[in-house]
C-alpha positions in Angstrom: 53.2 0.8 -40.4 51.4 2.6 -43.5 47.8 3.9 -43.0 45.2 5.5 -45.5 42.1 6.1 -46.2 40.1 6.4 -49.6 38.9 10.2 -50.1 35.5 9.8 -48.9 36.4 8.2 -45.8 39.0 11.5 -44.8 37.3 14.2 -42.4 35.7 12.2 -39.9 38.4 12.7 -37.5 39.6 8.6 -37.5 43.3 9.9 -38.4 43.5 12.4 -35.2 41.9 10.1 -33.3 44.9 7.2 -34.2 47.6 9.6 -34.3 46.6 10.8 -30.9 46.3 7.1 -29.8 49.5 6.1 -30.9 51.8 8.9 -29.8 49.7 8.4 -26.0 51.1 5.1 -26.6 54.5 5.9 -27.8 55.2 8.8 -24.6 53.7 5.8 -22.3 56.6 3.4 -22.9 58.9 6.8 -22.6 59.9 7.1 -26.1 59.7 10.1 -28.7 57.2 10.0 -31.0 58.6 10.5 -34.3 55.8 9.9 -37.8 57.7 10.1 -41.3 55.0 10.7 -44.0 55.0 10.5 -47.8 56.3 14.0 -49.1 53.6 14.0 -51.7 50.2 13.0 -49.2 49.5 16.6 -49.3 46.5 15.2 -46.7 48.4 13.3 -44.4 51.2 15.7 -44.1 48.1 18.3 -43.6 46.5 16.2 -40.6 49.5 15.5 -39.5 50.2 19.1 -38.6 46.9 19.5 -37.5 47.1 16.9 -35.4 50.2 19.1 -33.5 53.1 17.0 -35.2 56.3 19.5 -35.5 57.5 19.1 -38.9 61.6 18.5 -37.9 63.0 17.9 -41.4 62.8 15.9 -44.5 64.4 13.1 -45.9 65.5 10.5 -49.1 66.2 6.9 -49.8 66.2 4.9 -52.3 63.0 2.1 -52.7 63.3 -0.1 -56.0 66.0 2.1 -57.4 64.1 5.3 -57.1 64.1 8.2 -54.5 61.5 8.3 -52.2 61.0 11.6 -50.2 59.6 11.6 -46.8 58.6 14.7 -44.7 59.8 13.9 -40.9 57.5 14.9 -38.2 58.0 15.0 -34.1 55.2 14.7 -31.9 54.7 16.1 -28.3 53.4 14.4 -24.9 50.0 15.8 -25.4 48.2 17.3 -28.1 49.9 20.5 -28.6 51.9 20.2 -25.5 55.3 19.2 -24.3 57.4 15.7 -23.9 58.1 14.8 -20.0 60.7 17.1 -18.8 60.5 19.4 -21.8 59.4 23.2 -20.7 
């Protein structure tokens, strides 16, 4: 899935609110939430951190014959907080 928003629409909290959402959602069905984010959306990768994603690495592959870099981020069972059975 790929999600934006046009400058003027960014600081009304609607990105929190959907990560939050979707890693509740994700740790519900017992997986790990993992986001991978454009490695230039200086915002996203921002919120995204914000938000209490741990930055766990970054990546490369080729779309249409060029590189595209990706910074790789895990999330936790709760805002800020641990996966089940993690201390």
């Amino acid at each position: 899935m790929s999600v934006g928003w046009p400058p003027g629409a960014r600081r009304k909290r609607v990105g929190t609110r959907l990560l939050d959402h979707a890693r509740a959602q994700v740790v519900d069905l017992g997986w790990t939430p993992v986001l991978d984010v454009v490695a230039s959306a200086v915002p996203a990768i921002s919120l995204s951190r914000l938000a209490g994603w741990n930055e766990i690495g970054r990546i490369a592959f080729a779309v249409t014959g060029q590189n595209d870099y990706r910074t790789c981020f895990r999330g936790t069972g709760l805002r800020n907080g641990p996966l089940p059975g993690e201390v």
